[in-house]
PDB file of the backbone (N, CA, C, O) and the ligand in Angstrom, with CONECT records:
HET     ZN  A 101       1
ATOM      1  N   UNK A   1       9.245   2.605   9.828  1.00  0.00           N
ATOM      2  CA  UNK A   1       8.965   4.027   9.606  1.00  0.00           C
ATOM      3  C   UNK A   1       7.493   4.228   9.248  1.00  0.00           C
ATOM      4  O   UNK A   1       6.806   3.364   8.703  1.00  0.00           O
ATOM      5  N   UNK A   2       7.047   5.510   9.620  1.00  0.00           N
ATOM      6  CA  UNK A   2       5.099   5.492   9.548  1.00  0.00           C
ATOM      7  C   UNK A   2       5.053   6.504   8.872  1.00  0.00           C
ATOM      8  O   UNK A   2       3.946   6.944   8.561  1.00  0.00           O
ATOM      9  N   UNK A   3       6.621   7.376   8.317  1.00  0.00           N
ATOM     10  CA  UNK A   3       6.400   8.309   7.112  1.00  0.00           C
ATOM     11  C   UNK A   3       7.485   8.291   6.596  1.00  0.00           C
ATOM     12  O   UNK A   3       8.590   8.149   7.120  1.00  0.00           O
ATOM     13  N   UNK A   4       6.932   8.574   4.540  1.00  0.00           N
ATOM     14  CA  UNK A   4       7.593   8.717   3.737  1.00  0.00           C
ATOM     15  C   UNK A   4       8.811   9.487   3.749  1.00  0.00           C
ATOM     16  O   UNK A   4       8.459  10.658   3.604  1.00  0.00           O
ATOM     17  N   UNK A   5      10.150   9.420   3.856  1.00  0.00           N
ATOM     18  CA  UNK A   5      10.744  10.427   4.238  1.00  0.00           C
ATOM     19  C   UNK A   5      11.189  11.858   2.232  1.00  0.00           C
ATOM     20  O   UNK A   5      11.584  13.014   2.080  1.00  0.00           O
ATOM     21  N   UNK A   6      10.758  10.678   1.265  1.00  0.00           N
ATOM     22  CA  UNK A   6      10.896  11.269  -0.088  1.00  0.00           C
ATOM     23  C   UNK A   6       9.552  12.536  -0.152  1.00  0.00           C
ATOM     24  O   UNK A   6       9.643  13.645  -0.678  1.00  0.00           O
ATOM     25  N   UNK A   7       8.457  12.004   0.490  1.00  0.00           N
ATOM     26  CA  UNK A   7       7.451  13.357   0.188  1.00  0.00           C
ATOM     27  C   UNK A   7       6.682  13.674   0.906  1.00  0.00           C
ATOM     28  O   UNK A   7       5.714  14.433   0.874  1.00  0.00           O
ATOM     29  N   UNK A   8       7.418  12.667   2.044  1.00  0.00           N
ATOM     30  CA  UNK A   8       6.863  13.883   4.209  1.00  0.00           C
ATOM     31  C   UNK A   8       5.229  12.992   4.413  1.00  0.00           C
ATOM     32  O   UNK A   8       4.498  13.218   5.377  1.00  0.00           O
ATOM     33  N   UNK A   9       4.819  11.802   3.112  1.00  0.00           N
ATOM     34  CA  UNK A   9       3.283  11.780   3.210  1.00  0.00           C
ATOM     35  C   UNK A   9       3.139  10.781   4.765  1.00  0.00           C
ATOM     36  O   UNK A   9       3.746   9.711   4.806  1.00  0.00           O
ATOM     37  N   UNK A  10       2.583  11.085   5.572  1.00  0.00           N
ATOM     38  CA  UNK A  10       2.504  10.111   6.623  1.00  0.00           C
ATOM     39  C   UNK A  10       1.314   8.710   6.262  1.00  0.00           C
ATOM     40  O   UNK A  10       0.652   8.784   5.227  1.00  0.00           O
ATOM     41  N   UNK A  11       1.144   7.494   7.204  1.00  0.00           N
ATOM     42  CA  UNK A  11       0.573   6.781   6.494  1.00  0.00           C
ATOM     43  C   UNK A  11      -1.106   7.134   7.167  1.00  0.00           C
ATOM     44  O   UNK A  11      -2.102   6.788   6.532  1.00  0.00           O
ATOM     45  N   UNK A  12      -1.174   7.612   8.055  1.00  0.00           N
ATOM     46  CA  UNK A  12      -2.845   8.477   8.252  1.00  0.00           C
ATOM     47  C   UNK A  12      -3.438   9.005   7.237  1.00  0.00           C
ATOM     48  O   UNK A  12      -4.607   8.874   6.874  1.00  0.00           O
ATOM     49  N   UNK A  13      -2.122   9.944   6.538  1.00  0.00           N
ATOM     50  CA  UNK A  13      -2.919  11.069   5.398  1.00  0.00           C
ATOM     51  C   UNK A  13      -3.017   9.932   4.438  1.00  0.00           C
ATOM     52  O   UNK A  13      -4.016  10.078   3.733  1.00  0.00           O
ATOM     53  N   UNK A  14      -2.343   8.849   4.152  1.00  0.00           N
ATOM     54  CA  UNK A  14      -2.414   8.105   2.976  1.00  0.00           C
ATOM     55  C   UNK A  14      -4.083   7.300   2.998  1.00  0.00           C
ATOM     56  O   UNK A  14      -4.921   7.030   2.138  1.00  0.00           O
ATOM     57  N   UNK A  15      -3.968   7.122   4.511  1.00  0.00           N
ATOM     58  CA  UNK A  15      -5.501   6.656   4.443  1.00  0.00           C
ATOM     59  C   UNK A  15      -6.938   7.356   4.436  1.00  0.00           C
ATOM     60  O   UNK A  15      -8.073   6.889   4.345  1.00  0.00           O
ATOM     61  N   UNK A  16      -6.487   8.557   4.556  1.00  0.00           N
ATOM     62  CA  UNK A  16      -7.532   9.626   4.888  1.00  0.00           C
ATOM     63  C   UNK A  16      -7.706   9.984   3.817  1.00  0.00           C
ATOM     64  O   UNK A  16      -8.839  10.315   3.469  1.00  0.00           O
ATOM     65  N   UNK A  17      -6.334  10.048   2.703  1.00  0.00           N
ATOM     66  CA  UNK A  17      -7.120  10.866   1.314  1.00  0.00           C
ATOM     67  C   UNK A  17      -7.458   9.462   0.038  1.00  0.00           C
ATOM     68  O   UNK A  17      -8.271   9.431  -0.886  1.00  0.00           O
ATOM     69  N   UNK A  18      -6.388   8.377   0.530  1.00  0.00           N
ATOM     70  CA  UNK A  18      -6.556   7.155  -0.136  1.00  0.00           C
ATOM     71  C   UNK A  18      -5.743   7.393  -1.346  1.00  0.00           C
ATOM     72  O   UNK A  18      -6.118   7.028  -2.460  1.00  0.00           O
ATOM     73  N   UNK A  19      -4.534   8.060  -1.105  1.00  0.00           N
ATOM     74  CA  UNK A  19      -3.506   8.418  -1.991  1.00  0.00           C
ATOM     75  C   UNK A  19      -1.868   8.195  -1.527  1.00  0.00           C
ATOM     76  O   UNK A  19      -1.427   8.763  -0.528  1.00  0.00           O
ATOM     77  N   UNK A  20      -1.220   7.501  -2.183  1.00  0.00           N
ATOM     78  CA  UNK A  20       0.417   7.639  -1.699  1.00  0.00           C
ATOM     79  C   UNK A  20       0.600   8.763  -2.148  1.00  0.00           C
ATOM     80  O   UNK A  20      -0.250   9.287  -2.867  1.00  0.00           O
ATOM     81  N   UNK A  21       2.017   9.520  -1.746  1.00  0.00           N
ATOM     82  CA  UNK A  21       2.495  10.812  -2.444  1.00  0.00           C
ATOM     83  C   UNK A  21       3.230  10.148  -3.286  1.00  0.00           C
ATOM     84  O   UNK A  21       3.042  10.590  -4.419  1.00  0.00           O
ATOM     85  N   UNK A  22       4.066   9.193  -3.262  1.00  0.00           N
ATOM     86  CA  UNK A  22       5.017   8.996  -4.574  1.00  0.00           C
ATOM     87  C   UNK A  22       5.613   7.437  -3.968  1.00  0.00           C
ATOM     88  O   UNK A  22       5.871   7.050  -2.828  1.00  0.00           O
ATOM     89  N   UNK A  23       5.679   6.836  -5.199  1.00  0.00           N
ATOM     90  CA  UNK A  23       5.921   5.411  -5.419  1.00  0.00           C
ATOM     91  C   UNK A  23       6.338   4.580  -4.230  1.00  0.00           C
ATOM     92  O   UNK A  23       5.882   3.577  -3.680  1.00  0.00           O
ATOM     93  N   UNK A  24       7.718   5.636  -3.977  1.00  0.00           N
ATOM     94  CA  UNK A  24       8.288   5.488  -2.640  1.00  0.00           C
ATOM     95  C   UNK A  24       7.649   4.923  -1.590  1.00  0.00           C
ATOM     96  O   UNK A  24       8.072   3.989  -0.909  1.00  0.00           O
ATOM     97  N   UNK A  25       6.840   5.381  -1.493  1.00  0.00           N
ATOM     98  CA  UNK A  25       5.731   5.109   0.219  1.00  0.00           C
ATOM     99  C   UNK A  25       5.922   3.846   0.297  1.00  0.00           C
ATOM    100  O   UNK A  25       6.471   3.276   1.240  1.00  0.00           O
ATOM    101  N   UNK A  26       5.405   3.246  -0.862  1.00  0.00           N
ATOM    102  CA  UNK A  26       5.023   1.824  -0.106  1.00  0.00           C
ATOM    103  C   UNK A  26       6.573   0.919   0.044  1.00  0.00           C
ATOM    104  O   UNK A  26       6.600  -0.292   0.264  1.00  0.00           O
ATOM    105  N   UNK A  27       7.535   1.589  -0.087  1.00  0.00           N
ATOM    106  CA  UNK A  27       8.850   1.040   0.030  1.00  0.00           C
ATOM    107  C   UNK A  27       9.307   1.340   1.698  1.00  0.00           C
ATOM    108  O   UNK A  27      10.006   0.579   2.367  1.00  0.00           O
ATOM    109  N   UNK A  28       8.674   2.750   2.205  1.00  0.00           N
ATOM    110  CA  UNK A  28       9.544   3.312   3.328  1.00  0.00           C
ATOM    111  C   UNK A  28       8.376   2.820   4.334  1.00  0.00           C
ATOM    112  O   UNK A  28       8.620   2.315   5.430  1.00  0.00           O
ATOM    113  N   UNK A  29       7.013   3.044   3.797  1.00  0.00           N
ATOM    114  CA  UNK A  29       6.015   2.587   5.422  1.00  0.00           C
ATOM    115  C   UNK A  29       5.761   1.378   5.689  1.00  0.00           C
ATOM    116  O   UNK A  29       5.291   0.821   4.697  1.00  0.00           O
ATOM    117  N   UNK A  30       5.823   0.936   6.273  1.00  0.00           N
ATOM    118  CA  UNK A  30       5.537  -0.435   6.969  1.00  0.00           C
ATOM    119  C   UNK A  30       4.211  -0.325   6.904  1.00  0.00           C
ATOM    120  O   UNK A  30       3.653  -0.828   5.929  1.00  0.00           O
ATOM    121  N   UNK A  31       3.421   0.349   7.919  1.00  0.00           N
ATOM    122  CA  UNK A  31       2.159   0.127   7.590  1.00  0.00           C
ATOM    123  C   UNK A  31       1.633  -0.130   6.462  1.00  0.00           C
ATOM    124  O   UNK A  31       1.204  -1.272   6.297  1.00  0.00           O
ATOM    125  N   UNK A  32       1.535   0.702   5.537  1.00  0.00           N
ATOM    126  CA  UNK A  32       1.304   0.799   4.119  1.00  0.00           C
ATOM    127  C   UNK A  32       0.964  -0.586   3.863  1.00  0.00           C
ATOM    128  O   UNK A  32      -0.120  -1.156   3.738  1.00  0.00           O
ATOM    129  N   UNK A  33       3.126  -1.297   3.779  1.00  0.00           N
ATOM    130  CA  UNK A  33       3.191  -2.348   2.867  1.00  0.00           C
ATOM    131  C   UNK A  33       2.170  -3.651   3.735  1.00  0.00           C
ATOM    132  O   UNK A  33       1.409  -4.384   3.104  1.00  0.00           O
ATOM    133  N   UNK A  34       2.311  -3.715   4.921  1.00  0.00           N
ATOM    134  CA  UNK A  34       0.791  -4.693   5.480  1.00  0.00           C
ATOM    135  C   UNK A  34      -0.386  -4.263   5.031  1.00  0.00           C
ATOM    136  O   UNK A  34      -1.157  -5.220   4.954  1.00  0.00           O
ATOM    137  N   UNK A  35      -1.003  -3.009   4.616  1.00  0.00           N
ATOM    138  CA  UNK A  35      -2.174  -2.877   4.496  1.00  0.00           C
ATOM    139  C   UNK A  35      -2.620  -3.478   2.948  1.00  0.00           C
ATOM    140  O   UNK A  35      -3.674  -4.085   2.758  1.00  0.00           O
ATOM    141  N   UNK A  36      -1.658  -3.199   1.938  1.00  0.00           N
ATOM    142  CA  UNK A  36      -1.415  -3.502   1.069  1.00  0.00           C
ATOM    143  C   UNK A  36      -1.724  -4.681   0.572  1.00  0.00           C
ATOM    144  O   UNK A  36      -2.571  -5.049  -0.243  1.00  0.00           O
ATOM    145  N   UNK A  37      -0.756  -5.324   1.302  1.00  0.00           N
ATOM    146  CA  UNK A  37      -0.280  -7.273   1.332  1.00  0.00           C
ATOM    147  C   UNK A  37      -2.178  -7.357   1.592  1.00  0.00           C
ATOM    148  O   UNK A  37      -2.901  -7.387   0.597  1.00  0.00           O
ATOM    149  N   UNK A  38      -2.861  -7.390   3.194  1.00  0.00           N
ATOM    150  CA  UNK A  38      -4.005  -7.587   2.958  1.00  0.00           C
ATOM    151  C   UNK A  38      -5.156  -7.215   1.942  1.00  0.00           C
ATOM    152  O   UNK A  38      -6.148  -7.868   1.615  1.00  0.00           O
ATOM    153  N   UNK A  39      -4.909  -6.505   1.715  1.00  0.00           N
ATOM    154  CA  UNK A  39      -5.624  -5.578   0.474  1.00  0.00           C
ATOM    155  C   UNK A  39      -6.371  -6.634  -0.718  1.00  0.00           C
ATOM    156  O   UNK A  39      -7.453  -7.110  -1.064  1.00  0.00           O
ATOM    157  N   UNK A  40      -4.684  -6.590  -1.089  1.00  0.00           N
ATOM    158  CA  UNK A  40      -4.398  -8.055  -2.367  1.00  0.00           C
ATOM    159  C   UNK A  40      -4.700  -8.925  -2.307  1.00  0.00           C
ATOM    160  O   UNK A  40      -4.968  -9.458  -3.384  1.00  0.00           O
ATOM    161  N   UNK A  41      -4.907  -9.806  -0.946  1.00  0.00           N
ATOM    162  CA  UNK A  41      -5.074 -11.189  -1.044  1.00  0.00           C
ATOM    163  C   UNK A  41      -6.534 -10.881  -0.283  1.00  0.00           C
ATOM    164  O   UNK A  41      -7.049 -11.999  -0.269  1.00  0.00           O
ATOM    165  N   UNK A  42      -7.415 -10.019   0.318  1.00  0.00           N
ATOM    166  CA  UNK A  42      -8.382 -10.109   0.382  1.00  0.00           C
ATOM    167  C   UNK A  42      -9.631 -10.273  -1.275  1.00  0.00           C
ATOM    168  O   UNK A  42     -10.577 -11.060  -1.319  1.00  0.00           O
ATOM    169  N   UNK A  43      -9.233  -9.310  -2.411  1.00  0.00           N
ATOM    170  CA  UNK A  43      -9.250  -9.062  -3.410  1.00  0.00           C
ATOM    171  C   UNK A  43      -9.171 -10.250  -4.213  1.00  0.00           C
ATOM    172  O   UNK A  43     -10.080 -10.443  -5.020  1.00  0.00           O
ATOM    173  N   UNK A  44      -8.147 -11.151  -4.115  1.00  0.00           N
ATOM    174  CA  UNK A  44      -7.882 -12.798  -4.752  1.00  0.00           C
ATOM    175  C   UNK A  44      -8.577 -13.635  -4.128  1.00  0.00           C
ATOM    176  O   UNK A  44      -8.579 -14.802  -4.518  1.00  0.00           O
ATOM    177  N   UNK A  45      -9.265 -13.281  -3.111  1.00  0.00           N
ATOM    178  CA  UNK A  45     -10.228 -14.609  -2.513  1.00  0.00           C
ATOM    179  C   UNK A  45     -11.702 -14.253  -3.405  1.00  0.00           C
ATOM    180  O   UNK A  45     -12.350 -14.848  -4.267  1.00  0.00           O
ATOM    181  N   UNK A  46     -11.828 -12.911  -2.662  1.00  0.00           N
ATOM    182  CA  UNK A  46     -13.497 -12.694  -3.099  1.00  0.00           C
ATOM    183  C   UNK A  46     -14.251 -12.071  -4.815  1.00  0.00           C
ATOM    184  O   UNK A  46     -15.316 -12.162  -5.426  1.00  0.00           O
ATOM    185  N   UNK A  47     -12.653 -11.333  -5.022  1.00  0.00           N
ATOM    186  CA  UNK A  47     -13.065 -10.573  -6.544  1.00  0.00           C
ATOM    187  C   UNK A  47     -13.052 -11.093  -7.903  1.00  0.00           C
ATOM    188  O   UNK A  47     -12.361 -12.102  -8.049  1.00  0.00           O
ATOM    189  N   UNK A  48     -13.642 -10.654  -8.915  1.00  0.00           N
ATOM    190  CA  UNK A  48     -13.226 -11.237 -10.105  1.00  0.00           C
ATOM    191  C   UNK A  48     -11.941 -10.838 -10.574  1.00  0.00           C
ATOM    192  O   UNK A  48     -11.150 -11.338 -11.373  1.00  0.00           O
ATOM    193  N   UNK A  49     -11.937  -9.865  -9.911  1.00  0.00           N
ATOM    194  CA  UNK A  49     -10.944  -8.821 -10.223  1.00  0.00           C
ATOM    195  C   UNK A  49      -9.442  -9.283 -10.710  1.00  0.00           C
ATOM    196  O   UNK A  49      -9.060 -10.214 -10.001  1.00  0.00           O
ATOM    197  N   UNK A  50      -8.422  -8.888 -11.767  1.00  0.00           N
ATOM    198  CA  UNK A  50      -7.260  -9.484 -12.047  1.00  0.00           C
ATOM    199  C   UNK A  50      -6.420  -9.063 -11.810  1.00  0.00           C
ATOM    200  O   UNK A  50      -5.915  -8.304 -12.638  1.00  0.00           O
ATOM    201  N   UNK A  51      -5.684  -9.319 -10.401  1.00  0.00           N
ATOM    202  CA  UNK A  51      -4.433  -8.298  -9.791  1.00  0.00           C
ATOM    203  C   UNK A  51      -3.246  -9.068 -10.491  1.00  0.00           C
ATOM    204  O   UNK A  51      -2.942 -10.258 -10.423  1.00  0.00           O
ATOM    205  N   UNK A  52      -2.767  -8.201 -11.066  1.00  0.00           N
ATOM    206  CA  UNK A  52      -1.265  -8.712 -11.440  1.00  0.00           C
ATOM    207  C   UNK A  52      -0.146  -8.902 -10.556  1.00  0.00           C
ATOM    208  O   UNK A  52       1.017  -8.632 -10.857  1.00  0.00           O
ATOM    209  N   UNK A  53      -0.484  -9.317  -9.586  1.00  0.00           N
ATOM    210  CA  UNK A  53       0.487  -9.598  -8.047  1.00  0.00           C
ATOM    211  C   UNK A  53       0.149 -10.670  -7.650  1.00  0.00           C
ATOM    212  O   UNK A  53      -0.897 -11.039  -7.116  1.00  0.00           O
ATOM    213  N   UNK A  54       1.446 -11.417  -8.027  1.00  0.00           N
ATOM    214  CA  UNK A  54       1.436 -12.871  -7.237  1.00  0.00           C
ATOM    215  C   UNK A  54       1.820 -13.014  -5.817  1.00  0.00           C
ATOM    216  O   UNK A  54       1.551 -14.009  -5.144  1.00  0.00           O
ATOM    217  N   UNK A  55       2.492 -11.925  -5.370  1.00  0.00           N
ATOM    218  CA  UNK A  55       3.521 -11.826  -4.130  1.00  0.00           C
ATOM    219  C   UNK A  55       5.080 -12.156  -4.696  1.00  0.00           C
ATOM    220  O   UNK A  55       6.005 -11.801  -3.966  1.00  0.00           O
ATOM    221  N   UNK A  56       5.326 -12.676  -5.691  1.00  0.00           N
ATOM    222  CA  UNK A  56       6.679 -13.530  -6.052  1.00  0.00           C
ATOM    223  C   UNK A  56       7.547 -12.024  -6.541  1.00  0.00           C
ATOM    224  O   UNK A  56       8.755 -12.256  -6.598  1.00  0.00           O
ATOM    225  N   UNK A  57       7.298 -10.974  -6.798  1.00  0.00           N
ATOM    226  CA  UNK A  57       8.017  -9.910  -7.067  1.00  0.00           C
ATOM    227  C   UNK A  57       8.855  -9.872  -6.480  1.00  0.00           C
ATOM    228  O   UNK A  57       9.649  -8.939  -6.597  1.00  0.00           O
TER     229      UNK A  57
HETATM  230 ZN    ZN A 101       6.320   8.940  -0.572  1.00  0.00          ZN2+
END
């Protein structure tokens, strides 16, 4: 699915405003949850940054 069906947000607008509408999203879009997944582990290679996501959730 490429939209939220809980708050209609499609995953374009999610990237265009750089906002989910509600928690949900990243449960119902596929896209999302890949963009995501890369997101994170781009972030654990290069950042100092401390993501509290192992993937093991
Ligand atoms: Zn949503």
């Amino acid at each position: 699915m490429n939209k939220c069906p809980y708050c209609n947000t499609s995953y374009n607008e999610i990237l265009q405003t750089g906002f989910v509408g509600c928690s949900r999203c990243y449960e119902e879009i596929e896209e999302l949850q890949i963009a995501v997944e890369k997101m994170y582990a781009g972030k654990s290679h290069k950042g100092k940054q401390v993501v509290k996501y192992d993937g093991n959730l």
